[in-house]
C-alpha positions in Angstrom: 92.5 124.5 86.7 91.8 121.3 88.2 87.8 122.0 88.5 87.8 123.5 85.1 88.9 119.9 83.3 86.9 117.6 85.9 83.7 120.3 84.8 84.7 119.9 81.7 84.7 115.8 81.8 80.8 116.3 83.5 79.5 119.2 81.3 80.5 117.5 77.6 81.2 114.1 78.5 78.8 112.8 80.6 76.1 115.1 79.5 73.7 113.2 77.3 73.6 116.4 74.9 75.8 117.8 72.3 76.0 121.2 73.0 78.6 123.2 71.1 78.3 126.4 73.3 79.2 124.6 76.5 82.7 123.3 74.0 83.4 126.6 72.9 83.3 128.0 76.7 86.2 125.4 77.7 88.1 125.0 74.4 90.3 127.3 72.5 89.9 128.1 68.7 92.9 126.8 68.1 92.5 123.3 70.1 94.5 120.0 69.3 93.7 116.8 70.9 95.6 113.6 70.5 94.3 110.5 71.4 96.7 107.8 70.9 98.4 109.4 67.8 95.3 110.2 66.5 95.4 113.9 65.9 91.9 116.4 66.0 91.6 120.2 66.0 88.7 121.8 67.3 86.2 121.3 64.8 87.0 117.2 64.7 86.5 117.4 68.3 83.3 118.5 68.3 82.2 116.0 65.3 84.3 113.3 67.7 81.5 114.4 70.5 78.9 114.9 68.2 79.1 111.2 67.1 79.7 109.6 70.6 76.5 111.3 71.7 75.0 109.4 69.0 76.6 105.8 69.9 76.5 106.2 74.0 73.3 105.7 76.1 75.0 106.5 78.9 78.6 107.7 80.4 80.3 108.2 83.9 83.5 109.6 84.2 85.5 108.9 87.5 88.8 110.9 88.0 90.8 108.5 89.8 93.5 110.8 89.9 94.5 114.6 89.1 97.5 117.2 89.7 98.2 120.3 87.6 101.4 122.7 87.4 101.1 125.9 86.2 100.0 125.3 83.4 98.7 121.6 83.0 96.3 119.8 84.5 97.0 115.4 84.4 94.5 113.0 84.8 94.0 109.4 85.2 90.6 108.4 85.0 88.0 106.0 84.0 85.1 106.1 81.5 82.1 103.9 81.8 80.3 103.9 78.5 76.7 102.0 77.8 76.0 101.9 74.0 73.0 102.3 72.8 73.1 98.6 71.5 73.5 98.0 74.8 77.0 96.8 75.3 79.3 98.4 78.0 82.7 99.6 77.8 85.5 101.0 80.7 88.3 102.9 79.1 91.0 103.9 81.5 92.4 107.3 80.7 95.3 109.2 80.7 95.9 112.9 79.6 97.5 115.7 80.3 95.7 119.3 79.2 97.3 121.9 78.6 95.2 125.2 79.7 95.9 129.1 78.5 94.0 131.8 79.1 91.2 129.9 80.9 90.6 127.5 77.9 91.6 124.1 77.1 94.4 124.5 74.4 95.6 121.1 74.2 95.0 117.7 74.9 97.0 114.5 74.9 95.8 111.5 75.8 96.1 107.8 76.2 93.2 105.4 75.9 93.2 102.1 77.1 89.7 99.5 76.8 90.3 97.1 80.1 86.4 96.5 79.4 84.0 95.6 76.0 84.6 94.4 72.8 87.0 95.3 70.1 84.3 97.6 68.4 84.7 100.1 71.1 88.6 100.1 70.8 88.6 103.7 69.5 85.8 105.2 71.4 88.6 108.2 72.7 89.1 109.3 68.9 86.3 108.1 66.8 84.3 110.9 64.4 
């Protein structure tokens, strides 16, 4: 489970492309992220992706750390962001996913900026 959400971070996050097949093999229909109380099903998500692929240059995700149960997987990890204005961002992240069946059911996350400006604040939930 562990490989599946650090994939995951590579294949969607970091990957320059929106690509909505590669969401659908990892996420269940019926998915609900939330990112510091912000709440998105599945289709949000993907308009959440859609529009960071349209503000970031470039990303690097670095899983700092990761353990899993049965049926979670936790992260803490950190996301280096470039916008395409140029201006760089580090969140540090921490979520728990919940995986059934192979697919990413839920998420819960917290988001914190250590680096940037204001503006990318809400980078972790913004559509």
């Amino acid at each position: 489970m562990e490989t599946t959400v650090k994939e995951m971070l590579h294949e969607i996050i970091e990957n320059p492309v929106f690509d909505e097949k590669i969401i659908d093999s990892y996420f269940a229909y019926n998915y609900l992220q939330i990112v510091d109380h912000t709440h998105l099903n599945l289709k949000q998500f993907k308009s959440h992706i859609q529009k960071l692929k349209s503000l970031i240059a470039r990303v690097e995700v670095e899983v700092l750390n990761c353990a899993s149960n049965d049926k979670s997987v936790f992260t803490k990890h950190l996301v280096r962001s470039i916008l395409k204005d140029g201006s760089k961002h580090t969140h540090k992240v921490f979520a728990e996913f919940v995986i059934k069946n192979g697919k990413i059911l839920k998420c819960e996350e917290l988001t914190f900026l250590i680096e940037g400006s204001e503006a990318g604040k809400d980078l972790g939930s913004v559509l």
